[in-house]
NUVO-133294 format. One line per field, with one value per residue (C-alpha): x, y negated, z negated; residue in three letters. Coordinates in Angstrom, 2 decimals, always signed. Example, Ala and Ser with C-alpha at 12.3 -4.5 7.8 and 13.67 -1.06 7.14 Angstrom:
2
xx <- (+12.30_+13.67)
yy <- (+4.50_+1.06)
zz <- (-7.80_-7.14)
residu <- (ALA_SER)
END
This chain:
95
xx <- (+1.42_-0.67_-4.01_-6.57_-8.71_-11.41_-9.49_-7.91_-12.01_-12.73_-9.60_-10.90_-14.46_-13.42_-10.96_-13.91_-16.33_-13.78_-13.66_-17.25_-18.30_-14.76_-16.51_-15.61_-13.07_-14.62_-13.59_-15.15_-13.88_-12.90_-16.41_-17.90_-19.40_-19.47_-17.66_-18.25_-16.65_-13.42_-14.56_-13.67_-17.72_-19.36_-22.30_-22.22_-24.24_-21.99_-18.85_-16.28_-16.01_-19.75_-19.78_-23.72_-23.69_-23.41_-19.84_-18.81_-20.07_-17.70_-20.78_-21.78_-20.93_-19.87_-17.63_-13.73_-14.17_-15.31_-12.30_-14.70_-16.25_-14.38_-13.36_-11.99_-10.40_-6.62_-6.62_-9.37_-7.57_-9.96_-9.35_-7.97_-5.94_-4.50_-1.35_-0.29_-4.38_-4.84_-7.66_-7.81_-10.60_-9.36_-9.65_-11.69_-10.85_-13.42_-12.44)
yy <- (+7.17_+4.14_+4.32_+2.68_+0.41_+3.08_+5.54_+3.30_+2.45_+6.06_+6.77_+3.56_+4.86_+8.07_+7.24_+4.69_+7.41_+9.83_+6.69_+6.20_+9.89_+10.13_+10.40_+8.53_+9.50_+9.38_+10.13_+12.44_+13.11_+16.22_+16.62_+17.00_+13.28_+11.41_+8.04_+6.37_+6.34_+4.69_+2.40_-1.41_-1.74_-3.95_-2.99_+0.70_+1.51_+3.94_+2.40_+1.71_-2.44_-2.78_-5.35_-4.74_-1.46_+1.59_+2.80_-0.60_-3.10_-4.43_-3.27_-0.20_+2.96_+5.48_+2.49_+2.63_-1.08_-1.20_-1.92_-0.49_+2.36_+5.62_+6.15_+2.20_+1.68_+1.57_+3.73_+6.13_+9.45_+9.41_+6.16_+5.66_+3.06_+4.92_+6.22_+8.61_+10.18_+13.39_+14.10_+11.33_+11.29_+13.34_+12.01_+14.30_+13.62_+15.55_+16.89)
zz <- (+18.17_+18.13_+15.21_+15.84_+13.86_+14.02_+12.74_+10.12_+9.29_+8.99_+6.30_+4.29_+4.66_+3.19_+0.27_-0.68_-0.72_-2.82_-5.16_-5.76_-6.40_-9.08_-12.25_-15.35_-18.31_-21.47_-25.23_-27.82_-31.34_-32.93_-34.04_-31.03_-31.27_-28.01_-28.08_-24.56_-20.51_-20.51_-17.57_-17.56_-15.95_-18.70_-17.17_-18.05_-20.66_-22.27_-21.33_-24.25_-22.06_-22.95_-25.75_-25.84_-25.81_-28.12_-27.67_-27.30_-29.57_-31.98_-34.75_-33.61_-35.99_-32.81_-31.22_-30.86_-31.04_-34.54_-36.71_-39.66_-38.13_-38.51_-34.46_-34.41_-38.10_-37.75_-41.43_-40.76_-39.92_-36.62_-35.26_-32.31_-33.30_-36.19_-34.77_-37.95_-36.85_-38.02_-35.64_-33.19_-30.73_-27.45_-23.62_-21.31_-17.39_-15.40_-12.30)
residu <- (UNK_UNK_UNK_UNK_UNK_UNK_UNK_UNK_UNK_UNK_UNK_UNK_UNK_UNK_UNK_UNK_UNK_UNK_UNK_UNK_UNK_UNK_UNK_UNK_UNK_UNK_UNK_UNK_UNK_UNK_UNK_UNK_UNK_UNK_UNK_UNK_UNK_UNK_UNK_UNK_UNK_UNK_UNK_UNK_UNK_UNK_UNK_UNK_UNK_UNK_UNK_UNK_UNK_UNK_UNK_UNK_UNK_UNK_UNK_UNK_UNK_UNK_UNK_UNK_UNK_UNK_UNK_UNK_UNK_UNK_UNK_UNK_UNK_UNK_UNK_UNK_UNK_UNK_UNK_UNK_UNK_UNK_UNK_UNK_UNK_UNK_UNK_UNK_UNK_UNK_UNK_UNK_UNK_UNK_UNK)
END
């Protein structure tokens, strides 16, 4: 059976549009305290890639990428980059 490059268009249309409406991963601690999307879109506002922006800024206090804030220090028991964390941050995956 011989597919077409309509229907080959129409499964490309689709998967695109199952792509686009995926929503984004994103971390909270323990607390409750919202830490950013885990998106690589450094245009996202609350995306951990944003160096501008809250949840990613290398000075922000509620960034992972803060090596002194308490969700990015490598010592603090909940930083993610901690790996002997006692209550690491957890990754939500909405469906």
């Amino acid at each position: 059976m011989k597919t077409t490059h309509a229907a080959l268009l129409a499964i490309a249309i689709v998967a695109m549009g199952n792509a686009l409406n995926a929503q984004t991963p994103y971390i909270v601690s323990q607390s409750g305290q919202y830490l950013g999307n885990l998106s690589a879109n450094r245009f996202d506002p609350n995306s951990v890639s944003n160096p501008y922006g809250q949840y990613g800024s290398r000075y922000s206090p509620t960034s992972i990428n803060n090596p002194y804030s308490v969700y990015g220090s490598a010592y603090s028991p909940q930083g993610v980059r901690n790996p002997y964390a006692v209550s690491a941050p957890v990754i939500y995956v909405p469906r």
